[in-house]
N, C-alpha and C positions, 0 to 999 in steps of 0.2 A: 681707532681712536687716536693712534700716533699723528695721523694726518693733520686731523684740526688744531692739534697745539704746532704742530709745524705752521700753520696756515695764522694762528693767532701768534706767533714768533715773526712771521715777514710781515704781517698786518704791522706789526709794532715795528719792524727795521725799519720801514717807509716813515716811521716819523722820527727815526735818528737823526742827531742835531751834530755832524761826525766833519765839521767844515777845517778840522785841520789835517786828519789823517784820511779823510775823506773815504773811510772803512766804516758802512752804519752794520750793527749789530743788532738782532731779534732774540728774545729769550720771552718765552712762556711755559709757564708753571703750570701745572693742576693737582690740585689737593684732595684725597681719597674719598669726599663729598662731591668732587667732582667740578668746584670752582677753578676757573684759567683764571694765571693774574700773568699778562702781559709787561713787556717794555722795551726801550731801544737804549742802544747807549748815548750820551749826552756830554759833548765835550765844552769846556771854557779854555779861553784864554792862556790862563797858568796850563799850559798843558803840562803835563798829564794828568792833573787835578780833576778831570771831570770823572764821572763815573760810569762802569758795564751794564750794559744790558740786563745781564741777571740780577746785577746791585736795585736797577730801576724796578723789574719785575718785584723782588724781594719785598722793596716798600710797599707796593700795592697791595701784595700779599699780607703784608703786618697790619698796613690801615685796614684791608678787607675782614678781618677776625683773625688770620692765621690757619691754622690747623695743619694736618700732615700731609706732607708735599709727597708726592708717588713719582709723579710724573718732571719731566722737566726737557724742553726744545728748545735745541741752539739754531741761527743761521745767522749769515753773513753774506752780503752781496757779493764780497770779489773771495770767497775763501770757502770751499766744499769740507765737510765734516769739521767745522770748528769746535773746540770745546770751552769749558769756561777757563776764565785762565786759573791762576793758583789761589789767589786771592776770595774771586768766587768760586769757587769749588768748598774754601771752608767754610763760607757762607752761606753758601745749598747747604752744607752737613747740617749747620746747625738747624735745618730743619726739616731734613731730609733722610731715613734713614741710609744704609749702603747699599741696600737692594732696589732703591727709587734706580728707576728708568732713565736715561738719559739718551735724547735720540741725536742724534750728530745730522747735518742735514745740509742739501744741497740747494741749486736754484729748484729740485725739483719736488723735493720733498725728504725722507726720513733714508736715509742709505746705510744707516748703521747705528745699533742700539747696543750700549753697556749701562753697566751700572754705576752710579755715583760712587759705590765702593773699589770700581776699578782704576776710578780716577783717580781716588783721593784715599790709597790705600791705609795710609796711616794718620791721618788727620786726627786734629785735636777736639778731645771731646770735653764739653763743660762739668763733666763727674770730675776732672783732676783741680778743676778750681773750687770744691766744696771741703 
């Protein structure tokens, strides 16, 4: 099952919009019903202003219904086992538990698999804001 969200993660880097750092990025999700939400990263102008891959995937997943994300695949054209950066990784938690999957991935496919909790060992969780 790792494979095809790796394969729905380059599907989506191929449509990265990545024309100043010329680094497109693929991120795909799968939620425990088993929906993939795709996406690439997308740069503007104001650089850095544009946004990640996962940031992309994540909206698709919110317009799609949402639900709990298990799964989650990174890839990158010029970079082997990327992960999200700091930014997204708190943005997977938020809806993602720490045991969701995360597969790190090459031009080839899945090379190495942790957890969102190993990423993002102490990330903030929205209980401190209630």
């Amino acid at each position: 099952m790792a494979h095809d969200l790796y394969l729905a993660a380059r599907n989506a880097m191929a449509k990265a919009h990545a024309p100043y750092s010329k680094f497109p990025v693929g991120a795909a999700l799968r939620t425990e019903d088993g929906r993939v939400f795709a996406g690439a990263n997308i740069e503007v102008a104001s650089y850095p202003e544009g946004w990640c891959a996962e940031t992309t995937a994540l909206g698709h997943y919110v317009m799609g219904g949402g639900g709990r994300i298990v799964e989650i695949a990174v890839t990158a054209e010029r970079m082997a086992r990327i992960t999200p950066c700091g930014g997204c990784r708190q943005r997977l938690a938020e809806f993602a538990g720490p045991e969701a999957k995360l597969y790190l991935c090459d031009e080839t496919g899945v090379v190495e698999t942790v957890t969102l909790g190993e990423m993002l060992p102490y990330g903030f969780t929205g209980e401190i804001l209630k």
